[in-house]
C-alpha positions in Angstrom: 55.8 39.9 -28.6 54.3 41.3 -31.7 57.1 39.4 -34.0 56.7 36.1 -32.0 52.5 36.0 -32.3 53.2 37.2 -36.0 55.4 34.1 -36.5 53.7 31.8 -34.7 50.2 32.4 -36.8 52.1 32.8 -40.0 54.4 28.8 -39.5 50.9 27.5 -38.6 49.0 28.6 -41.2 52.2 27.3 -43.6 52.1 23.6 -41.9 48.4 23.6 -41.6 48.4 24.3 -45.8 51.0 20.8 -46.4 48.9 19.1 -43.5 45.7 19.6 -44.6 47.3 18.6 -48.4 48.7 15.2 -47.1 46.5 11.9 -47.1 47.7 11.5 -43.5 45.4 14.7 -42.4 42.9 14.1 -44.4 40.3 12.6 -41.6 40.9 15.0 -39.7 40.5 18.3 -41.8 37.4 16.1 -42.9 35.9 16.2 -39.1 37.3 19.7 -38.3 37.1 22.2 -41.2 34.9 25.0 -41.6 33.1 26.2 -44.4 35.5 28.5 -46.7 35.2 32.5 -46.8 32.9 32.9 -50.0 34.9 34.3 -53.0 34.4 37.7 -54.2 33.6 35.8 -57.7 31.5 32.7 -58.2 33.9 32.4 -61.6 37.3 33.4 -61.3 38.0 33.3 -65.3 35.4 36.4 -65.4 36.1 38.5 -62.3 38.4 41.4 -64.4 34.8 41.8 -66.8 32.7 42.0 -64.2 34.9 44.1 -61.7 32.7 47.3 -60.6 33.7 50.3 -62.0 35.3 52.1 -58.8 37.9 49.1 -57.9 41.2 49.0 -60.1 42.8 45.9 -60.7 46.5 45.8 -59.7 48.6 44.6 -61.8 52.3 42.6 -60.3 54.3 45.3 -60.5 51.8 47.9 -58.8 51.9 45.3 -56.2 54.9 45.0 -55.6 55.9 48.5 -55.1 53.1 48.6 -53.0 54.4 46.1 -51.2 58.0 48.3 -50.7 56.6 51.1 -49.8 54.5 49.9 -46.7 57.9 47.2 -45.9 60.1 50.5 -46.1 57.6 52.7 -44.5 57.4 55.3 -47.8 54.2 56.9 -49.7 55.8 56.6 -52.9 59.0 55.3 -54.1 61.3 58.1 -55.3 62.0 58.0 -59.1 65.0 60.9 -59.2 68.0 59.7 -58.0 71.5 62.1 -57.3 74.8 60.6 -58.7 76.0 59.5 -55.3 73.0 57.5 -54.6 73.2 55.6 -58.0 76.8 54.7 -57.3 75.5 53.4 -54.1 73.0 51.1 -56.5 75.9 50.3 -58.6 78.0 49.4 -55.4 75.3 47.5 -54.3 75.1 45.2 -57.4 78.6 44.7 -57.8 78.6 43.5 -54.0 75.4 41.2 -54.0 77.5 39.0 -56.7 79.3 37.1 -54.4 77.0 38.3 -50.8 75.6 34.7 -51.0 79.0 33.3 -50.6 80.0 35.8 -47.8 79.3 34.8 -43.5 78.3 38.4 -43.0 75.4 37.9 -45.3 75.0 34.3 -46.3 72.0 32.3 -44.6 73.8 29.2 -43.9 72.4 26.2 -44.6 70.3 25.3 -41.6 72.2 22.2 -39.8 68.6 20.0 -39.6 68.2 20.4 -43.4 69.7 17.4 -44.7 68.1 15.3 -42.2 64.9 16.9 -43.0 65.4 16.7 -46.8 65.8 12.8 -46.6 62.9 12.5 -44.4 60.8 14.2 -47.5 62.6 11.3 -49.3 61.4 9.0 -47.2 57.7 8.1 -46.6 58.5 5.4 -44.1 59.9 8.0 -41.4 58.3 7.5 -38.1 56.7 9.7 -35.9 59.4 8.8 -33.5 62.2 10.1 -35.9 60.6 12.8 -36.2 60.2 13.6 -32.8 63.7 12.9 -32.3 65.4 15.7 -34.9 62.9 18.1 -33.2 64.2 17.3 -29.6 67.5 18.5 -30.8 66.9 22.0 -31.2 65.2 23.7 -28.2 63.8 26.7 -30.7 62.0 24.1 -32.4 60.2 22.6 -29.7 59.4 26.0 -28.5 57.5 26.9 -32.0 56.0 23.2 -32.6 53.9 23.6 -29.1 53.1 27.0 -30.0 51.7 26.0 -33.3 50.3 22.7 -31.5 48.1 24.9 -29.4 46.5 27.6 -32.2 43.3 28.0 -32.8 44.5 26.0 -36.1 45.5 23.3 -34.3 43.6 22.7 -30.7 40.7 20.6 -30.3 40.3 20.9 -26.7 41.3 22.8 -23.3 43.6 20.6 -22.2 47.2 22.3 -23.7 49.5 20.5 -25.5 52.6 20.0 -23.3 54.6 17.2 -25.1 56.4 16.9 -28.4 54.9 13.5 -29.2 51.5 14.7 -28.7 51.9 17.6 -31.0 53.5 15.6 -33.5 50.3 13.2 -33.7 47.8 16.5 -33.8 50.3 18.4 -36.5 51.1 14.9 -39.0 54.6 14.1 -40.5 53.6 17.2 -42.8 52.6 19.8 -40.8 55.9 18.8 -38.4 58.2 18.8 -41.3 56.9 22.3 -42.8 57.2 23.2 -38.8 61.0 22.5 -39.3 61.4 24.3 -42.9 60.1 27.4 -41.2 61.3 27.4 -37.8 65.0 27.0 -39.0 64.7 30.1 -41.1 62.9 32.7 -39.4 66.0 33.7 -37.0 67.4 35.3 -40.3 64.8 37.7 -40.4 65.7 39.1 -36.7 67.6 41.7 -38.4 68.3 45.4 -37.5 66.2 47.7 -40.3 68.2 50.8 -39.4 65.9 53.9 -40.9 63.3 50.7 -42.1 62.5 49.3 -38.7 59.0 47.8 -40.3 61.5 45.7 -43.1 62.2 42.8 -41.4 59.0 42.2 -40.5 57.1 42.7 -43.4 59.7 40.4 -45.5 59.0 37.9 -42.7 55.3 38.5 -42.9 55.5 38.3 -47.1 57.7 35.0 -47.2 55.7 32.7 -44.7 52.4 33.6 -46.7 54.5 33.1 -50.0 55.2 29.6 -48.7 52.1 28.6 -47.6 50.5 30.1 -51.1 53.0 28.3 -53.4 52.5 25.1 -51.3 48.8 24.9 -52.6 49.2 25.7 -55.8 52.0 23.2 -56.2 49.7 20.5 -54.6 46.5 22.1 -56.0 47.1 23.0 -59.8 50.7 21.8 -60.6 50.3 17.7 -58.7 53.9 19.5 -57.8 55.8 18.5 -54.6 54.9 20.7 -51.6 58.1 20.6 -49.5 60.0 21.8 -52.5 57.2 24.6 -53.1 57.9 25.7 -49.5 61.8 25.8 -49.6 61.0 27.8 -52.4 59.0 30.5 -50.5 61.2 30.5 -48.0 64.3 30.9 -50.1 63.0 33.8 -52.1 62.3 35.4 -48.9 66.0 35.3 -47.2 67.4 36.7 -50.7 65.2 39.8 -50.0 66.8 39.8 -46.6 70.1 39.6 -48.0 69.8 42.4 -50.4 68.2 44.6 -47.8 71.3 44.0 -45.3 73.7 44.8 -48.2 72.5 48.3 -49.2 72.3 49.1 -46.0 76.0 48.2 -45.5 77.1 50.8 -48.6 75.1 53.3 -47.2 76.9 53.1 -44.1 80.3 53.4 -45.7 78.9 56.7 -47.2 76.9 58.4 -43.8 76.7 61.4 -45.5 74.0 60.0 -47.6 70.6 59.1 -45.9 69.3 55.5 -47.1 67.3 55.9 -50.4 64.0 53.8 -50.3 63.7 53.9 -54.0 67.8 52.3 -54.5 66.4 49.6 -52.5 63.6 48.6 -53.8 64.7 48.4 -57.2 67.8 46.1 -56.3 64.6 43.9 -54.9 63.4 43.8 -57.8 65.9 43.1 -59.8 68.7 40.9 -57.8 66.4 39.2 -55.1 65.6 36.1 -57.6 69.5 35.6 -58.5 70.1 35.9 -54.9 67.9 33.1 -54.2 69.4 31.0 -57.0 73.0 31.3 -55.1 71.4 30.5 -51.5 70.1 27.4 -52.8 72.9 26.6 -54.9 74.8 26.5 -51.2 72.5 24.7 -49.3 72.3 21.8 -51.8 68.4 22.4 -53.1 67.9 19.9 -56.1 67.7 21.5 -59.8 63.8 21.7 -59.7 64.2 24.2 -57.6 67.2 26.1 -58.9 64.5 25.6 -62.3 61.8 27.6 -60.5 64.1 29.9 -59.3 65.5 31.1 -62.8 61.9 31.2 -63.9 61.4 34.3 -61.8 63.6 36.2 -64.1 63.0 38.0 -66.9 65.0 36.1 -68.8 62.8 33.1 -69.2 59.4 33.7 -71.2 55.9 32.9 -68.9 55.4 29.9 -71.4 58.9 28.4 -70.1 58.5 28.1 -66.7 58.3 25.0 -64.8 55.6 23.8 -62.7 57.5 25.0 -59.5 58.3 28.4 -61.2 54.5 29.3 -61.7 53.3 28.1 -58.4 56.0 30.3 -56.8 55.0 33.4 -58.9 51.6 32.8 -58.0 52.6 32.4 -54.3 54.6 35.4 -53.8 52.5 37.8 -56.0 49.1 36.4 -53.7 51.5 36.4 -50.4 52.2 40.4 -51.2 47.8 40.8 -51.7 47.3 39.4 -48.5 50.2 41.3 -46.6 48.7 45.1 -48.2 45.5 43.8 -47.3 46.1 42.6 -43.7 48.2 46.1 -43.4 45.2 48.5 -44.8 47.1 49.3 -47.6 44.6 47.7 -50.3 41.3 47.2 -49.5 40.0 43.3 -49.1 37.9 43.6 -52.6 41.0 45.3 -54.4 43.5 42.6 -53.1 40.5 39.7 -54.1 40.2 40.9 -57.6 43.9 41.6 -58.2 44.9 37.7 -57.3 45.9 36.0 -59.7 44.0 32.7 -60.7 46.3 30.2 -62.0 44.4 27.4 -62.6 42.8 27.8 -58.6 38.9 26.6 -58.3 36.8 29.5 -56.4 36.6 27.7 -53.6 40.3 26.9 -53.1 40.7 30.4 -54.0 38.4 31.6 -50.9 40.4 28.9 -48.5 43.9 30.4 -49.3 42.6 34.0 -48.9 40.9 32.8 -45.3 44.5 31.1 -44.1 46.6 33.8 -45.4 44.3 36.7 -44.0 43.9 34.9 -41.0 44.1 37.4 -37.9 45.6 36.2 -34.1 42.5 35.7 -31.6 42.5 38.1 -28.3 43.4 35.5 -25.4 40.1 35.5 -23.7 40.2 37.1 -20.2 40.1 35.0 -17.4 36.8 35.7 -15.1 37.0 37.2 -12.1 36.2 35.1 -9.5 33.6 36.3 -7.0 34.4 36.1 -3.3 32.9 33.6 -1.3 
């Protein structure tokens, strides 16, 4: 129940960032949308100089482990490693080379994608075709009413029983980013062995990654959103991949308990190749494979496309939220270690609302009195 609400606020809050974008909702936000959660800095540019004394700014790598350790349920990555354990590492790399390629570990191209990549081609698409690719996967119109009746998303009491209807309260956007996410999240159902908290955390890091690099893209960069959020989403499977791999040598070798240090580093260090080869396989267009190499090392910070920065901005404010939601960072910490990138104050304080955003309690129903 817990993974299902977790999804179902996390998709919403990733369609409600492209419909809210989009000229079609703009009316509505316009009639609908609350004031923004007041930044923790009236000037971004000078919040480091003016951060009080006691709070430490994190820097990406800080967060990151961070990040690891709550996912892999640690206090503190190990640093000392036996010789068996880094020949599992090296095991590990040699096997994520071609893991991509592989049915045991390769996200296959969702079967709506294409259809859902020429509707983003297409700005005549109807709400009718839409409706229809929905209709053709039963998951999918499960999630889409879900979302459709979310505090994001429900203007009255009345629940939203019909795909049609939902489709006219979420906009072409919202419904295609509905799709994007919907037809990847069943890779994340995956069995985290001694991690049991991975798989949800990676789930809970990419959908905020997504709905993060979505604004930036349309916010900063004037870069398309759709591709912003195939490129959370993406980066997010590759960690899954990676994760399901080391597990797999470790497994071959059960005398050796499953190091939490071996795998975050591979995270680090083969999750963005990872997610070059995914998208390679599904087809994703060159801007995107672009953004992907950007997240590399090997391509300076000046290099990077405008894709690559909104996804490193994405992710690294996507991992802020996650510690902060978990209580591993404190709200003030996680503000002042966000990184900027070109974001007004007040965009700044809407992302940090929609990617802190908590489930409401279902009200109780009142008793009624006997007569």
């Amino acid at each position: 129940m817990l993974w299902g609400l977790l999804s179902v606020v996390v998709v919403a809050g990733i369609a409600a960032t492209a419909w809210s974008l989009s000229r079609r909702g703009q009316r509505r936000r316009n009639t609908r949308e609350e004031p923004p959660t007041e930044w923790v800095f009236s000037a971004p540019e000078q919040a480091k100089a003016d951060t009080p004394p006691e709070v430490k700014v994190l820097g990406a790598d800080a967060v990151f482990a961070k990040l690891h350790e709550l996912a892999l349920s640690v206090s503190q990555l190990g640093s000392t490693l036996s010789t068996d354990h880094k020949a599992i590492a090296a095991a590990s790399t040699d096997a994520l080379q071609d893991a991509a390629t592989q049915d045991r570990y390769a996200p296959r191209r969702p079967t709506l994608l294409p259809q859902l990549l020429r509707a983003m081609n297409d700005e005549e698409v109807s709400r009718r075709e839409l409706v229809t690719i929905i209709a053709r996967d039963p998951s999918l119109v499960g999630n889409l009413l879900k979302m459709a009746n979310s505090p994001f998303y429900r203007v009255s009491h009345q629940p939203v029983e019909s795909i049609d209807r939902a489709v006219v309260m979420l906009g072409n956007d919202g419904i295609r980013s509905l799709i994007a996410a919907s037809l990847t999240q069943p890779i994340f159902q995956v069995a985290g062995g001694d991690f049991p908290r991975f798989p949800e955390i990676a789930w809970e890091h990419t959908f905020r990654s997504a709905s993060a690099t979505v604004t930036h893209a349309a916010i900063v960069e004037k870069s398309d959103p759709f591709a912003a959020q195939l490129l959370g989403l993406v980066s997010g499977l590759a960690g899954i991949v990676v994760f399901r791999v080391v597990l797999d040598q470790y497994e071959a070798r059960p005398e050796l308990r499953p190091d939490a240090g071996i795998i975050a580093s591979l995270l680090d260090t083969q999750s963005a190749g990872i997610a070059k080869r995914i998208a390679v396989t599904w087809g994703l267009s060159d801007r995107i494979l672009a953004a992907l190499d950007d997240q590399t090392t090997a391509v300076a910070a000046d290099r990077h496309t405008t894709l690559g920065r909104s996804l490193s901005f994405g992710r690294l404010t996507a991992a802020l939220a996650v510690l902060s939601i978990n209580g591993s960072i404190d709200d003030v910490t996680a503000q002042i270690s966000m990184p900027v990138g070109g974001m007004p104050a007040i965009e700044l304080g809407r992302l940090w609302k929609r990617l802190t955003v908590e489930p409401e309690a279902p009200k109780k129903k009142k008793a009624s009195s006997a007569r």
